[in-house]
C-alpha positions in Angstrom: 36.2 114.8 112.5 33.8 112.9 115.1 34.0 109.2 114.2 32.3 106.3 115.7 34.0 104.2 118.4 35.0 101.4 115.7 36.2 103.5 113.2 38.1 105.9 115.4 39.6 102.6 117.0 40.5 101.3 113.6 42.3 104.6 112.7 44.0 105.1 116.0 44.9 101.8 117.6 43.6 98.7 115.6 47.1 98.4 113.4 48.9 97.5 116.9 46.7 94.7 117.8 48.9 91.8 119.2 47.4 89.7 116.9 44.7 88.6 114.7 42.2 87.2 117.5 42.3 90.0 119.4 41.7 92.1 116.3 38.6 90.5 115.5 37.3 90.1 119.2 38.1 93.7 120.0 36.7 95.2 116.7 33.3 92.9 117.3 33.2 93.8 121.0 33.3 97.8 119.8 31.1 96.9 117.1 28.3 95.5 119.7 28.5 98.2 121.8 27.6 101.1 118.9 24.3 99.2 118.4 24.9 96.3 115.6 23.2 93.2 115.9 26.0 91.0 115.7 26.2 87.1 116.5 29.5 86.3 115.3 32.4 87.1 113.5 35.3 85.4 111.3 38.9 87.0 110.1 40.7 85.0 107.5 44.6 85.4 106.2 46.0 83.8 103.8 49.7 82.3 105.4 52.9 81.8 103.3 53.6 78.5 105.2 54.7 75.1 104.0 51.6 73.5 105.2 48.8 76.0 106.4 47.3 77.8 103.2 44.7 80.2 105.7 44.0 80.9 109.4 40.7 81.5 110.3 39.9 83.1 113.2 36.1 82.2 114.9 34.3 84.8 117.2 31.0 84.3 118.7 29.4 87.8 120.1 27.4 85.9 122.8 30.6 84.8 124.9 33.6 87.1 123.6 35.5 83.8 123.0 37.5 83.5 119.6 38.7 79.7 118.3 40.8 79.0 115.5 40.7 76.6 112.3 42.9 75.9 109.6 43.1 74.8 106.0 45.8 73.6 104.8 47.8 73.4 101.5 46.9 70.3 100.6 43.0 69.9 101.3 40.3 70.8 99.5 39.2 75.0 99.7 37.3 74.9 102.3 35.2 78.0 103.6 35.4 77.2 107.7 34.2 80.5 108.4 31.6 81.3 106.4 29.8 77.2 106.9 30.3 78.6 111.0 28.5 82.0 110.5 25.8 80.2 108.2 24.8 78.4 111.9 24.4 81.9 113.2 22.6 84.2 111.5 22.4 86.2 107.9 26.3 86.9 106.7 28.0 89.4 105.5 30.9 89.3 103.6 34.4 91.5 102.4 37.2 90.7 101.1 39.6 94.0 102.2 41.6 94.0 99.7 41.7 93.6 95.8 42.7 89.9 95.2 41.9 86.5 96.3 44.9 86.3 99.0 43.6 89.9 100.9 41.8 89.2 104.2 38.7 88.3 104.7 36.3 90.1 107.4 33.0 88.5 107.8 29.9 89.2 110.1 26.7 87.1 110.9 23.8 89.3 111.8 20.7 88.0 114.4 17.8 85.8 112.5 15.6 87.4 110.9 16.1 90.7 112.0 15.2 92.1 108.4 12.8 90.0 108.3 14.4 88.1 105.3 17.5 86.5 106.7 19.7 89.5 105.7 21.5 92.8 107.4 19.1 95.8 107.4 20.3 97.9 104.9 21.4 100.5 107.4 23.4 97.6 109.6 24.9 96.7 106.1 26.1 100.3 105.0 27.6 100.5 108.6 29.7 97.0 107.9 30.9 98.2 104.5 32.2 101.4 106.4 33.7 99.2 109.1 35.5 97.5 106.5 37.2 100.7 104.4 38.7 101.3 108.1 40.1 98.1 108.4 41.5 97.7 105.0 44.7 99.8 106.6 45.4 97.5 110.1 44.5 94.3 108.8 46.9 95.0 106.0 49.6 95.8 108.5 48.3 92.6 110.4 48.5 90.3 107.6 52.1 91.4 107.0 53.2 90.8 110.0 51.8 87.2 110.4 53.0 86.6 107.0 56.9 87.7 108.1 55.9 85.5 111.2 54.9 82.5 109.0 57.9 82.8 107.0 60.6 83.1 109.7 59.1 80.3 111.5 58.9 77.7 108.7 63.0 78.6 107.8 64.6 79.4 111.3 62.2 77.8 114.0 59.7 79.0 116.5 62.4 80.3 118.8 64.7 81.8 116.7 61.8 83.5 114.6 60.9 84.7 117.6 64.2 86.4 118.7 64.6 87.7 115.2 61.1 89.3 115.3 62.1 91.0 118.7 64.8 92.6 117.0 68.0 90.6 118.5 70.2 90.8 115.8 73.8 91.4 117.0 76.4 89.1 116.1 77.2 87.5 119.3 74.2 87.6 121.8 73.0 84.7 122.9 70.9 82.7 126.1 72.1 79.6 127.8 69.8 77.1 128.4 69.3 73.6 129.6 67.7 71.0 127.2 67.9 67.7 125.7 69.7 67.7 122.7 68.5 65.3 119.7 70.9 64.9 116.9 70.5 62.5 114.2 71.6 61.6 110.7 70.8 59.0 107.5 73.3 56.2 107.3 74.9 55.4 104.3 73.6 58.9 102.4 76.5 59.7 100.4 76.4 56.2 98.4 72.5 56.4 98.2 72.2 60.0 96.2 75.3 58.3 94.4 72.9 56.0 92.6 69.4 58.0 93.2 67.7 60.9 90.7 68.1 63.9 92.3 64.1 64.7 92.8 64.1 60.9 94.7 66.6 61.8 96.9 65.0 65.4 97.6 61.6 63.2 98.2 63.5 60.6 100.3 64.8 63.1 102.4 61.5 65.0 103.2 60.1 61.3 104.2 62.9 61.4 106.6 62.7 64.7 108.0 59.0 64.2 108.0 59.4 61.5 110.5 61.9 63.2 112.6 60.7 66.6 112.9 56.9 65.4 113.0 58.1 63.9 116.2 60.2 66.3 117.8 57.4 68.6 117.4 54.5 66.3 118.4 56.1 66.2 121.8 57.3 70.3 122.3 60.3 70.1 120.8 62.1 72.4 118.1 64.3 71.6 115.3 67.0 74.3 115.5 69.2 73.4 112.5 68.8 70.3 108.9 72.2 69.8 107.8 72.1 68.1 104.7 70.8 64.6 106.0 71.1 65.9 109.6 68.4 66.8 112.2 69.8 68.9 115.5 66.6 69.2 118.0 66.5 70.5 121.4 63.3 70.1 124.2 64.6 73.3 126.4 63.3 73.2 130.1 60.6 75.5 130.6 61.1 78.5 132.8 58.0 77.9 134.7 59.5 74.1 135.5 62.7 75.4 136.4 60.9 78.1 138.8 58.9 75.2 140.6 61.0 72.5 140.4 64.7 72.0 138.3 65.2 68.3 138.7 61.3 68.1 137.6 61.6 70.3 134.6 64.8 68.3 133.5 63.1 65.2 133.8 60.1 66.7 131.4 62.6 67.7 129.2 64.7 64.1 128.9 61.4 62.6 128.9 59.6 64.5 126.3 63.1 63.9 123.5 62.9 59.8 124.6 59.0 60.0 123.6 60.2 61.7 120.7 62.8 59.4 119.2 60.9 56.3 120.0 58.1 58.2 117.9 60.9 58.5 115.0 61.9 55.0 115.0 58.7 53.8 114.6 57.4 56.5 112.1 61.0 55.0 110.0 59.8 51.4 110.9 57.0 52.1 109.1 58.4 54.2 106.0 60.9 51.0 105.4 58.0 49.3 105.0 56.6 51.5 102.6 60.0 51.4 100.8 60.3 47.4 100.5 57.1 47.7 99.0 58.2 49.7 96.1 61.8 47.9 96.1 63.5 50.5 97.8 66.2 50.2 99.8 65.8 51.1 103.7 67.3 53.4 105.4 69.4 52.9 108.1 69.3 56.1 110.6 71.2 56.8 114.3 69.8 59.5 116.3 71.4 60.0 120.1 70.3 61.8 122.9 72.2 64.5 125.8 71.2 66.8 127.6 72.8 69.7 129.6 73.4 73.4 128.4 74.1 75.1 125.4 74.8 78.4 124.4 71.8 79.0 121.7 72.6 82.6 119.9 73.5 84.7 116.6 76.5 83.3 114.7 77.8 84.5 111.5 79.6 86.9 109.3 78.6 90.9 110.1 76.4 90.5 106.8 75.2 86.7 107.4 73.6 86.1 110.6 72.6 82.3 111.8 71.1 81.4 114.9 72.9 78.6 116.0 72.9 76.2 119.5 77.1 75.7 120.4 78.8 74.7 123.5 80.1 70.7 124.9 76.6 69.4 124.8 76.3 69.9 120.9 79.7 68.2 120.8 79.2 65.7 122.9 75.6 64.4 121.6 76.8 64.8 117.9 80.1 62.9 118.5 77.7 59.8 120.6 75.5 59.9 117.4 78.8 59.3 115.3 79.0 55.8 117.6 75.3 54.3 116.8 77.3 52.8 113.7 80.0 51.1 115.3 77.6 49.8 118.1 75.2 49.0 115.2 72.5 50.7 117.2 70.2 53.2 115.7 69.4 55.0 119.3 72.3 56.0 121.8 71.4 57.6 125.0 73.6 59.7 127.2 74.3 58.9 131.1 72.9 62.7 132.1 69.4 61.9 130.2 69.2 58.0 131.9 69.6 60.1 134.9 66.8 62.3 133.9 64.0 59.3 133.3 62.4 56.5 134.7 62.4 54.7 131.5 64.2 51.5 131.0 67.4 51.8 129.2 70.0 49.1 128.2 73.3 50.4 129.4 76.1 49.8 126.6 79.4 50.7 128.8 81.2 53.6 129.1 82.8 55.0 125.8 85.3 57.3 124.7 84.1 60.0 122.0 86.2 61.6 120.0 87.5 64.9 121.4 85.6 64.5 124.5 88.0 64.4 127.7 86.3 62.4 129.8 84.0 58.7 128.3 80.6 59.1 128.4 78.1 56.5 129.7 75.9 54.9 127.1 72.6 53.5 126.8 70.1 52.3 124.2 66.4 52.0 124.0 65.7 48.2 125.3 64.1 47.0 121.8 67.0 48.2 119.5 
């Protein structure tokens, strides 16, 4: 059977698009090109995500280019794509699938083409076609940036990623240089001795919302939360290390000292918040290394983990162990004040537990 251009391409190739955006612009592009007077386009998915209820996805026929928006969990329903198609031209709406979570494939036609703001009714059978074809990719679409979502949200963007390239043998794993952020609630034991569980659980997301909110804001990952524990890294980029090693180091050192300045003040301001209710604060340490680790899958042959090892974990997780002692909250390794041109109070040289040879430490200058 002879099928137009869009549909055949929706049979044969549309369900290994490498993502939603190219979907949309490829299936508008084709779409164009067999004659319908398109202006724009939107795709929307419904995410399993923490924070992101839907990804739209934005296509405008007159330039090919395809933008993004959001709305998230905790917002009003919003409609982002249809408000943007309204600008355009008459829409046309389908939901491909049967219940409120199933995508959305919308289409804005050219003013007035109708002459009543709406698709001809030709140009409208023609969309309701295009959108039986679809139901089958974007279906296989959705799932896969659902599984993406998920993985993401409980593992990382890096070790989602591995997993969803199918590296899932015990034992295989990739060194790589990074700064290493570790940090950890003082005190945490005795404070969920004497809070209700559901505080402590809300306490701790304060925390981890500081921490991680920060880590991220400045290209960092959070590879592992270990009860009231954070273990970040800021990897050097391969394009940094291609141009310039000490540079991309540098970037990297940099980038975790942005960050943990960012998570003492973000805590700063939660104590605040907590006096104000007559909460106690809370006291943190966070310290910083850098050099390589061994980042890779760990576990029993039925329980898998990705997990960073190697003396660099050690080391920055025993120097974190010491912000208590020194009564600092931030400790700073000699190899990332080696790495930055920002002002550090050096502290000495100190012996860390299991480490062979004492480590130089420094603090930020205000703590």
């Amino acid at each position: 059977m002879d099928l137009p251009s869009p549909l055949a391409w929706l049979v044969d190739e549309a369900g290994a698009s490498p993502g939603p955006e190219w979907f949309l612009a490829e299936l508008g592009r084709r779409l164009l090109a067999d004659g319908l007077p398109l202006s724009g386009g939107t795709l929307t998915l419904s995410v399993p995500h923490p924070i992101i209820a839907r990804r739209t996805w934005l296509w405008r026929a007159e330039t090919g280019a395809v933008i993004e928006a959001l709305a998230f969990a905790a917002a009003p329903q919003s409609e982002a794509g249809r408000d943007w198609l309204t600008g355009l031209g008459p829409v046309w709406e389908e939901r491909i699938g049967p219940s409120q979570d199933s995508p959305m494939l919308d289409w804005a036609g050219i003013d007035n083409r109708a002459g009543s703001g709406a698709f001809a009714p030709a140009d409208a059978d023609r969309l309701r076609e295009v959108a039986r074809f679809a139901a089958a990719p974007l279906a296989a679409l959705a799932a896969r940036e659902a599984r993406a979502a998920l993985l993401e949200a409980y593992l990382g963007r890096r070790s989602a990623a591995r997993v969803q390239a199918g590296e899932l043998a015990r034992g295989t794993g990739e060194t790589i240089r990074a700064a290493l952020l570790c940090a950890d609630l003082r005190d945490f034991t005795a404070l969920s001795e004497v809070t209700e569980p559901h505080a402590m659980i809300a306490t701790l997301d304060a925390w981890f919302d500081r921490v991680a909110g920060a880590v991220h804001a400045f290209g960092g990952e959070v590879l592992k939360f270990m009860g009231d524990g954070v273990l970040a890294i800021f990897p050097v980029t391969a394009g940094s290390v291609e141009a310039d090693a000490g540079r991309g180091d540098r970037e990297a050192c940099e980038a975790a000292l942005r960050a943990v300045a960012a998570s003492r003040a973000g805590m700063a301001h939660l104590d605040q918040i907590r006096l104000a209710q007559g909460l106690a604060p809370l006291p943190f340490g966070a310290a910083l290394h850098f050099g390589e680790i061994l980042w890779g899958n760990i576990g029993a042959a039925d329980r898998l983990d990705f997990t960073a090892i190697g003396p660099a974990v050690n080391l920055v997780s025993r120097l974190e162990g010491l912000c208590k002692p020194l009564g600092r909250s931030v400790l700073i390794s000699g190899a990332v004040a080696a790495n930055t041109a920002t002002a550090l109070t050096p502290l000495g040289e100190h012996t860390l537990r299991g480490i062979a040879d004492p480590c130089a430490v420094f603090t930020l200058p205000a703590d």
